[in-house]
N, C-alpha and C positions, 0 to 999 in steps of 0.2 A: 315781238308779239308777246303779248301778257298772255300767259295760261289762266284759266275760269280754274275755280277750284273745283273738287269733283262735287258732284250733289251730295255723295254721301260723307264727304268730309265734313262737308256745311251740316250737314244735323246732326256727324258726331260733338262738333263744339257746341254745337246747340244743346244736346243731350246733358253735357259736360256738366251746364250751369244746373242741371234739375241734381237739387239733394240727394234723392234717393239714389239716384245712380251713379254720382260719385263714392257715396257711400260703397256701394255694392262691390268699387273696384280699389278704394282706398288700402287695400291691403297688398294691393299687387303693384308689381314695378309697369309705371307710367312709358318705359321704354321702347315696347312694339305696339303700338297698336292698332286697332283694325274695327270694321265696322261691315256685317254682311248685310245685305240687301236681300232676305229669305222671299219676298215677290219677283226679284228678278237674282236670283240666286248664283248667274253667272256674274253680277256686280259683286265687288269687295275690294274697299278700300284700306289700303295697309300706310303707318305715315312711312317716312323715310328711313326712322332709327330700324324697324323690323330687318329693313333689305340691307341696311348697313352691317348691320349684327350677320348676317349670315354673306356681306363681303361684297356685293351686288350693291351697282351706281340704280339708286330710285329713279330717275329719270328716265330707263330705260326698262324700267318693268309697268304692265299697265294695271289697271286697277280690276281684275278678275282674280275671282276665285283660282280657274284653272290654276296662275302662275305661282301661289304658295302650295298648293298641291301637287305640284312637279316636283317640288325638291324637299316632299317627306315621305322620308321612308314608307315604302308601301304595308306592312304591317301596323305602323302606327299610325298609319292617314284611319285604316278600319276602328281605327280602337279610337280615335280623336270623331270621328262620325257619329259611332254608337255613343260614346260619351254625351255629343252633344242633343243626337234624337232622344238620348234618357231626360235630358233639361226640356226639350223642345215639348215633352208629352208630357213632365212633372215640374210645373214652376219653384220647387220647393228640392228638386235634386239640383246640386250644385255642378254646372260646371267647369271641370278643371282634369287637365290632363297631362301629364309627360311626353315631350315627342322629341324625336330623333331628327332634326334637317340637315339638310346634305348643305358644307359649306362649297363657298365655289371652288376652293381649292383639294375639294374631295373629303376633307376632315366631317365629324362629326357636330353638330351642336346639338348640347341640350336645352328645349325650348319649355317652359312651363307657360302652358295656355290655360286661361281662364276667362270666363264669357259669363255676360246675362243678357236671354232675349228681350227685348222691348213686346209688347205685346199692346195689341186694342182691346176696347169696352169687354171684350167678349174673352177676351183672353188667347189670342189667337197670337203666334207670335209674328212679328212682323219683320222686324233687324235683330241682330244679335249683335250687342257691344264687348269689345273684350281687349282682353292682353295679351300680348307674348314676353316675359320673358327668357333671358340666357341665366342658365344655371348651369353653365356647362363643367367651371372649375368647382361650385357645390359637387355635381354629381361625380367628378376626377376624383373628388376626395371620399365622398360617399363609397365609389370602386375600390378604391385603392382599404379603404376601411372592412370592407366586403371581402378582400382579397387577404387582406390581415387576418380576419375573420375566421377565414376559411382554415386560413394555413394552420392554425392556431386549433383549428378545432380538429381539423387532420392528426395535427401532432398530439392534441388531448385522447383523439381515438389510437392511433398508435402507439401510443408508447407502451413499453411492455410494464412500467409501474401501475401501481395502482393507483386511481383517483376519483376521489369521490368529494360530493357536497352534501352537508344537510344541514337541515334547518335548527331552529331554537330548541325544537321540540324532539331532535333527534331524529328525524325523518330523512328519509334519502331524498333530495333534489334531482341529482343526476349524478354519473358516475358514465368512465369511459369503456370500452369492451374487456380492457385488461381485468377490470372489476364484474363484472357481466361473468366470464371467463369462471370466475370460482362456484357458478352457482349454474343449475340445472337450466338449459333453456325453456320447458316450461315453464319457472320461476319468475323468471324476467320482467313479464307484465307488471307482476304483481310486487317488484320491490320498489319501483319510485314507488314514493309516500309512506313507506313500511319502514319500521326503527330497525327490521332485522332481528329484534331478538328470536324470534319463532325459525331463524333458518341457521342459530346456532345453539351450542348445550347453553344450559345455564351460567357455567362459571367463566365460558369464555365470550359470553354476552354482558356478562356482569363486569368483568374484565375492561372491554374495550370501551363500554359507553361509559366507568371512571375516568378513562385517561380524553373521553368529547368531554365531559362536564370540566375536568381540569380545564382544557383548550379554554372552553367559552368562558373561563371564569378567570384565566391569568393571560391569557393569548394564546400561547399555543403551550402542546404536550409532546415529547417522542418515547418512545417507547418500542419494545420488543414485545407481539403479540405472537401467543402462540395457538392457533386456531383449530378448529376441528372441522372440514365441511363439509357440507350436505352427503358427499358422496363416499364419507368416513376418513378422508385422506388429510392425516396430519400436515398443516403448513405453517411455516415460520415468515412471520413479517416484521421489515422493520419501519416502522412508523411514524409519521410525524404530524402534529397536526395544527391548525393555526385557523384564528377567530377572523375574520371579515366582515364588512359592514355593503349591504350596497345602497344606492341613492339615496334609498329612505331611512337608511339610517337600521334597517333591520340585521341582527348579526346571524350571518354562518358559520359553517366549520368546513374548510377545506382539507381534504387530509390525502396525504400522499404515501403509499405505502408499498416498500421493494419486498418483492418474494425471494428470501434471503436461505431459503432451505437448502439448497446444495451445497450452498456455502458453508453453511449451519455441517453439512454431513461431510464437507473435506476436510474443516478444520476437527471435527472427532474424528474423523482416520489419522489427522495430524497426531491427535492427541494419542489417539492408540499404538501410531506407530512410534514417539516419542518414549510411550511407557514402556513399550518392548522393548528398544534401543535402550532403555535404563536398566532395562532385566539384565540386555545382555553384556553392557557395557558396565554395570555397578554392581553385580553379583558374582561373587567368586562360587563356581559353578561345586568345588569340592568339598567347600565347606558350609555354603550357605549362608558365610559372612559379608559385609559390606567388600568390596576387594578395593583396590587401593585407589581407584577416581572416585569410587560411590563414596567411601571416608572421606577420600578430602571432600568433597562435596555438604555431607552432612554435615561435617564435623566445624567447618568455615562456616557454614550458615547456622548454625547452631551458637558457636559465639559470636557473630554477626549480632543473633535477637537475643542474645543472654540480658538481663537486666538485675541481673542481683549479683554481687560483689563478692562472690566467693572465687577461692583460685579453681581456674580451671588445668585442670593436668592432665600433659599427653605423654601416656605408656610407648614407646617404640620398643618393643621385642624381639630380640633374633634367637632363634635357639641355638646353640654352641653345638659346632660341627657335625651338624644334621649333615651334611653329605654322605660323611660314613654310612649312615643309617641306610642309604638310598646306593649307597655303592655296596655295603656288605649284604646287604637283607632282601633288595629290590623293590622298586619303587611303589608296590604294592602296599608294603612294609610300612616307606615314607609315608603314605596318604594315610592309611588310616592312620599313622601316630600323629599328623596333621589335623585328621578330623577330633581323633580323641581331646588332642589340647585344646581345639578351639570349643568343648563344648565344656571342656572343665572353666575354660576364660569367660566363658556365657554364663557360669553356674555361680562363678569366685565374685564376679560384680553384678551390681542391682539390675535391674531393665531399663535405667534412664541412662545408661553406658555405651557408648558407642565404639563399636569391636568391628575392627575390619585384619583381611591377610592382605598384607603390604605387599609380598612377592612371596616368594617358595615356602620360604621359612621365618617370614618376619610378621610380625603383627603389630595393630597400632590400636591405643584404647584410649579415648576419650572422656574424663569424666570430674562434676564440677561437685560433688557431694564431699571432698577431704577437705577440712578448715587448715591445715598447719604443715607444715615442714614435715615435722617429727611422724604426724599419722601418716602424709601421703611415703615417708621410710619403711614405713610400719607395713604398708598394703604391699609395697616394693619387696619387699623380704617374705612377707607370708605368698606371696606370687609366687616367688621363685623355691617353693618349698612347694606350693601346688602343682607348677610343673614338673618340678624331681618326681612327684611320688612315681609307683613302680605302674607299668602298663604291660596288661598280658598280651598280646598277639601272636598266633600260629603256635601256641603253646612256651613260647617265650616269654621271658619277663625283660621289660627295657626301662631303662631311666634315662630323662631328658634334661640336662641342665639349660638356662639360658642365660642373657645376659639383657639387661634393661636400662634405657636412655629416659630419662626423667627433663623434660621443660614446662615452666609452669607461666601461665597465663593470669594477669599482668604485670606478675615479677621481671623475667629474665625476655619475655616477647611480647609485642605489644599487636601484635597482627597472626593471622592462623598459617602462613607463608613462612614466616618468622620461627614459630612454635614447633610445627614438623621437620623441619631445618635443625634446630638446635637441640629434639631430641633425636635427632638419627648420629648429630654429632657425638651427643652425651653416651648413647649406645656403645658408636664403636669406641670411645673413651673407655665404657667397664668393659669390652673385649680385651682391653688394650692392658687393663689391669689385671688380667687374667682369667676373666668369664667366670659366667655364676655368679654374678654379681650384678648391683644397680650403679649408677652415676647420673647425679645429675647433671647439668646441663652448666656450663663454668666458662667465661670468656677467655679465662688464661690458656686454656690447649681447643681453642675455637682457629684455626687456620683457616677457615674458609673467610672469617671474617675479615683477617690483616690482608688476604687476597683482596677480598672486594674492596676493601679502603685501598687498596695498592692501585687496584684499576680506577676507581674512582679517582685519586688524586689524577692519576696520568691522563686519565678523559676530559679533566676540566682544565689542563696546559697542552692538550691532543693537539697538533698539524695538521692541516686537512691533508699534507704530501702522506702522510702516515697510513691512509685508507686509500685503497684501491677499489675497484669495480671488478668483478668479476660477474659471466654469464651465461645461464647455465639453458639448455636447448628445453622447449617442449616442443613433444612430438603426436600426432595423430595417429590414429588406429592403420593406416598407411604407412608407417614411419617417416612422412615426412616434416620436415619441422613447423609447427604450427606457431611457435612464439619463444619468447626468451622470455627468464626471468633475472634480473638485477641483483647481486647478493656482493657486500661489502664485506671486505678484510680491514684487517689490522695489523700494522705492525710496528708492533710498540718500541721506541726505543731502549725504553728500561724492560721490559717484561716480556720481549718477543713476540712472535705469534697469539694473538688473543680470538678465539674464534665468536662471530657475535650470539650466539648462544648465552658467553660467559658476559659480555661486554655491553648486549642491548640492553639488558634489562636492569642495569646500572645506570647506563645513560640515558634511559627513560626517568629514572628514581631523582638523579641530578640536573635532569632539563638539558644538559649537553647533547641530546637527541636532535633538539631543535635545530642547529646548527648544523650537525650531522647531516641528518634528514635531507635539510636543503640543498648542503653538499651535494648528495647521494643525488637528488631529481637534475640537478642541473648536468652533473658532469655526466649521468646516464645519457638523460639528452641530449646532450653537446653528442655523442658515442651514435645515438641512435641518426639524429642529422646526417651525420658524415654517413652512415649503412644507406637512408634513404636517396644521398645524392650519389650514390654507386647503384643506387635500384635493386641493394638487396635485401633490403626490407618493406615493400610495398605491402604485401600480404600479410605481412608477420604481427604480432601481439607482442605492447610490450611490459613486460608485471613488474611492478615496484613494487617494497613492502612499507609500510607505513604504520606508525606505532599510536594510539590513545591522545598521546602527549601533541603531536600532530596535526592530527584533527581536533581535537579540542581547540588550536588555537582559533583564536579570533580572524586572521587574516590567511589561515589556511588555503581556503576554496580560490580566494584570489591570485594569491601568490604561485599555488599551480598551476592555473590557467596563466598565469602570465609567461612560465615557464615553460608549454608547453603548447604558446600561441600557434609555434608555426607549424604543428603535429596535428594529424586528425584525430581527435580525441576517443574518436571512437576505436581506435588503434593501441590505447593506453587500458591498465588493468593496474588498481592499486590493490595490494594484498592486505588484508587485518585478519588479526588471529582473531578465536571468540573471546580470549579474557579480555582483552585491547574492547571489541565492541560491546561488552557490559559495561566498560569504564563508566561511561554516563548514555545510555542508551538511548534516548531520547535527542539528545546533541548530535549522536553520531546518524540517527536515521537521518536528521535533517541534513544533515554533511553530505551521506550518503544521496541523499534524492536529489538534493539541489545539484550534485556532479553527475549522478545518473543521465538528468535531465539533457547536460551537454555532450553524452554522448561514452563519461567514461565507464568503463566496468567495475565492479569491484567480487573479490577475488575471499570465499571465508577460509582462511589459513589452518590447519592442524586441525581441522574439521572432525571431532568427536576425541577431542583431549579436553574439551572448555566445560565449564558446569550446567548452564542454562540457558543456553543463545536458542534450542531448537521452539522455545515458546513464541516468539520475537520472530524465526526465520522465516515464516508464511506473508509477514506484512513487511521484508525489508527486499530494496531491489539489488541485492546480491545477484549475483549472473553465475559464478561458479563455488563450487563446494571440492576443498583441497584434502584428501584423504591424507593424515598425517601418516609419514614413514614408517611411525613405530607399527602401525599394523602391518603394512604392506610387507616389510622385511623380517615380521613374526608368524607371517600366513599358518604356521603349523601349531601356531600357541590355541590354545582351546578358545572359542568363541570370536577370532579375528578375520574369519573368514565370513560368519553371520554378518560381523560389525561393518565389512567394506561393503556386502550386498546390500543392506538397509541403507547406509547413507547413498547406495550410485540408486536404488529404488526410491530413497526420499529424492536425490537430485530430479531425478525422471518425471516425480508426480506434480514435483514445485516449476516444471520446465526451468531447470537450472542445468548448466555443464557439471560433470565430476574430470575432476583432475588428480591423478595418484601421482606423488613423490615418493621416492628414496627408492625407485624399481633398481635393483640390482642382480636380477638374473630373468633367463627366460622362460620361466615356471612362474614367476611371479607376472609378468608381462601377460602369458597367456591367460592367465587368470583372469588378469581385472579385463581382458577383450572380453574373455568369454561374457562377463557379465553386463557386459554395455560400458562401464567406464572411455569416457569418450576423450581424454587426453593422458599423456605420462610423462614424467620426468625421473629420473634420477642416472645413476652411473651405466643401469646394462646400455645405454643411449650414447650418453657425454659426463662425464663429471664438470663443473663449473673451469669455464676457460675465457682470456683474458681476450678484451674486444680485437688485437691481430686475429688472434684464434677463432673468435668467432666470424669475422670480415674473410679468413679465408677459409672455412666450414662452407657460411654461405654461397661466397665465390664458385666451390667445388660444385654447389647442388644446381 
């Protein structure tokens, strides 16, 4: 049987052919279309793509209204009615709608409808001709855009930076709460469109809108703004800002800006606790002179930036059997004849001299003003006539002879290392000739020198069978053992026992380190293997020391990691002293992070014997801070007791560990608990014992 087409299909094709109504629909997809019957308004003819699109065989739906209206959402059937009784009463409202239909499989479509009624003479409408199409992957992506959107503008209102937009003219655009946030919330309304300057002072309005004019005129500015606001409360930002265009082509200024104030005020308690730590670590408390880190300090950085070509000379003083003085008179006695000479030493050289107490009775002078041989003889001898003269105390009269070590800078040393070196040699050289006298500084009765050529030759023909490992316990405020540290011997076959004190810093100078070095990581590990396959180091820590020369190499990072693949890294702690990490500072942070990153530690050695590392220490991932021996086992020396609590109180503030070596009684131990120091090492413990020793240490615990 032939099916009739329906009536109202026959005069949608009819319709089709009249101009004007193809026009009407020429912008819409040809896909669903439909045709109401508005006099018999339960008629409406739909073709076959409509019922296709939404998954439904055409043959089996009839040509009524009802059966597209069954399967759209009931909220958008209302809004597609009103839609269309707005066209049906205003031939000039267009319409078109978005609607939701239910496919047969439950899913969504989105259907974009659009209509125009046919109307008679009178204007009355009679049919409405229209379209449906799917827009359903437009609108997926229009969501998922919407959903972008959102997120994006969530995260613009949260986040705790600052961010704001304005225009050519300096005007605020927009800005997220964190910006909101600085200013009065009655203010609010009224800062879109406002440049802001009326809600800060003058110089800091003047300030910020240089560094937008920079932005819009090179791209972008950063800067550190330092602000005043509304509510008087000083804040520090740090600033960035950057030029943008949108669609038309019109530029903004996006600027993003972190409230950097706390920051601002931890690294000046850094800074202050740094300056105190130099008070109390570079001032000799009895005489008010540089004391003997604060001179080398100065005195190294001083010929470090010297640039003019005159010699520089350093005085080494001892005064000749000052002990008497302190055994026959009492130590009373000693100090003031102590204080009296250093202030005749302050009065005998200019201000541009640099004068420290070396120890007890020793002094060291600095100074680049002598052009010649013969003058710096000349000052040398009227020196030692200024400390003879006669000094009255407690009604006494005493006389002080000394004896003076003469090295000149860039005659006889060519580094500041070098120069205090050769004049302490030179010193006990005029002891040696019978005090009261000067000497200079002479390689022919230099023994320390033919030593280190001695060690040197024998390091660069060294055995690796020659060096051993030894390992020495750290322990927790528990005393249980918390870690090992790794410390190599020597023993030489020409020269004997060489301890590395005397021997490292040799085979750093000559590069024989590097070999060493690798030595030291591998057979440690090899050591530490065999402990983990017995299970007595699962918990344990294990410190290696690691020298400049080191890490500076090139293949450094790798070559440890390779050694140390089958180890949990985070199990490992490499040691650097502070002079090792000024080598090249920069090199080393990057060393240091990039190994951080996989999990190892790193460990600051002799922590407060170094010159300048405590600038540097706030932004490096250092994990532990090593209190050097020489305080812990001087606790009763003046000011070494202040010096261990500032470094375990800087550890505390940096959240870093403090670790004390060279503990050798239980007076010293109780001490650094009392103060929080949170690990320890030295003898009152273990003295350094060979890995049986340590294999069965562990075994016991």
């Amino acid at each position: 049987m032939i099916l009739m087409p329906h009536y109202l299909e026959k005069e949608f094709y009819t319709l089709l052919r009249d101009r004007d109504i193809f026009n009407a629909l020429e912008h819409s997809s040809l896909d669903g279309l439909w045709y109401w019957d508005l006099e018999n308004p339960q008629n409406m003819w739909l073709n076959k793509t409509f019922w296709q699109i939404l998954g439904y065989d055409p043959d089996q739906k009839k040509h009524l209204a009802s059966e597209w209206q069954n399967v759209v959402y009931p909220d958008d059937l209302n809004k597609v009615k009103q839609e269309l009784a707005k066209h049906l009463a205003d031939p000039s409202y267009k319409y078109s709608a978005i609607v939701r239909y239910k496919h047969r499989n439950g899913s969504i479509v989105w259907i974009k409808c659009s209509g125009i009624a046919i109307r008679d003479e009178n204007g009355k409408p009679l049919r409405v001709l229209g379209t449906r199409s799917d827009i359903s992957d437009l609108k997926q992506i229009e969501l998922k855009l919407k959903e972008t959107q959102d997120f994006l503008e969530l995260m613009f209102d949260a986040s705790e930076d600052i961010i704001f937009v304005k225009d050519k003219n300096y005007c605020l655009v927009r800005a997220n709460r964190a910006f909101f946030n600085l200013f009065p919330k009655n203010t609010h309304s009224s800062l879109i469109g406002s440049t802001l300057i009326e809600n800060f002072n003058s110089s800091d309005a003047e300030y910020f809108l240089k560094y937008d004019a920079l932005a819009f005129e090179t791209g972008s500015s950063k800067t550190i703004e330092y602000i005043k606001l509304p509510n008087g409360e000083d804040r520090i930002l740090d600033t960035y800002k950057i030029r943008f265009y949108d669609k038309n082509n019109t530029p903004y200024l996006l600027g993003i800006a972190r409230d950097v104030t706390e920051r601002e005020i931890i690294l000046n308690k850094l800074k202050d606790t740094n300056k105190k730590l130099e008070e109390i670590a570079y001032k000799d408390d009895l005489t008010g002179l540089l004391n003997r880190k604060g001179f080398i300090k100065k005195a190294s950085n001083h010929i470090a930036e010297i640039q003019n070509l005159n010699l520089v000379t350093l005085f080494c003083i001892d005064l000749d059997n000052f002990k008497f003085i302190n055994d026959s008179f009492g130590y009373n006695i000693g100090d003031e004849l102590i204080i009296k000479i250093s202030k005749r030493l302050k009065n005998f050289f200019n201000k541009d001299a640099i004068i420290g107490r070396s120890g007890g009775d020793d002094f060291l002078i600095l100074t680049d003003n002598l052009q010649s041989l013969i003058e710096i003889a000349q000052i040398a001898e009227n020196l030692i006539k200024e400390i003879a003269k006669p000094y009255i105390m407690k009604g006494n009269t005493f006389s002080q002879s000394s004896s003076i070590g003469i090295a000149i800078y860039p005659n006889v040393a060519d580094n500041f290392e070098k120069l205090i070196q050769f004049a302490d040699t030179a010193m006990h050289h005029a002891k040696a000739k019978g005090k009261n006298t000067y000497s200079f500084y002479s390689l022919d009765y230099d023994q320390k020198t033919q030593r280190r050529n001695s060690i040197d030759r024998e390091l660069r023909n060294a055995e690796m069978a020659e060096f051993t490992i030894v390992y020495q316990p750290q322990f927790d405020i528990n005393n249980e053992i918390y870690g090992v540290e790794a410390l190599v011997r020597w023993q030489s076959p020409k020269l004997g026992n060489i301890s590395p004190e005397e021997f490292m810093p040799i085979a750093e100078k000559n590069q024989t380190i590097k070999n060493i070095g690798k030595w030291i990581f591998i057979r440690t590990i090899q050591d530490w293997n065999k402990l983990l396959s017995l299970n007595l180091a699962n918990n344990l820590k294990l410190s290696i020391n690691v020298s400049s020369v080191q890490i500076l190499q090139e293949n450094f990072c790798s070559e440890v990691i390779n050694i140390i693949s089958n180890i949990d890294k985070h199990s490992i702690t490499l040691e650097i002293t502070e002079t090792h990490l000024l080598a090249n500072i920069d090199l080393t942070r990057t060393v240091i992070s990039n190994m951080n990153k996989l999990g190892i530690s790193f460990a600051l050695d002799d922590f407060g014997t170094g010159y300048s590392s405590l600038k540097y220490l706030a932004n490096l991932p250092i994990d532990y801070l090593k209190i050097d021996k020489e305080f812990v086992q001087n606790l009763n020396i003046q000011n070494n007791k202040e010096i261990i609590i500032a470094i375990t109180q800087l550890a505390k503030n940096l959240n870093k560990y403090c670790i004390a070596e060279g503990i050798e009684t239980l007076e010293q131990f109780n001490f650094l608990k009392s103060i929080g120091c949170n690990f320890y090492q030295g003898y009152y413990f273990s003295k350094p014992i060979s890995f049986l020793a340590l294999k069965k240490l562990l075994q016991s615990k």
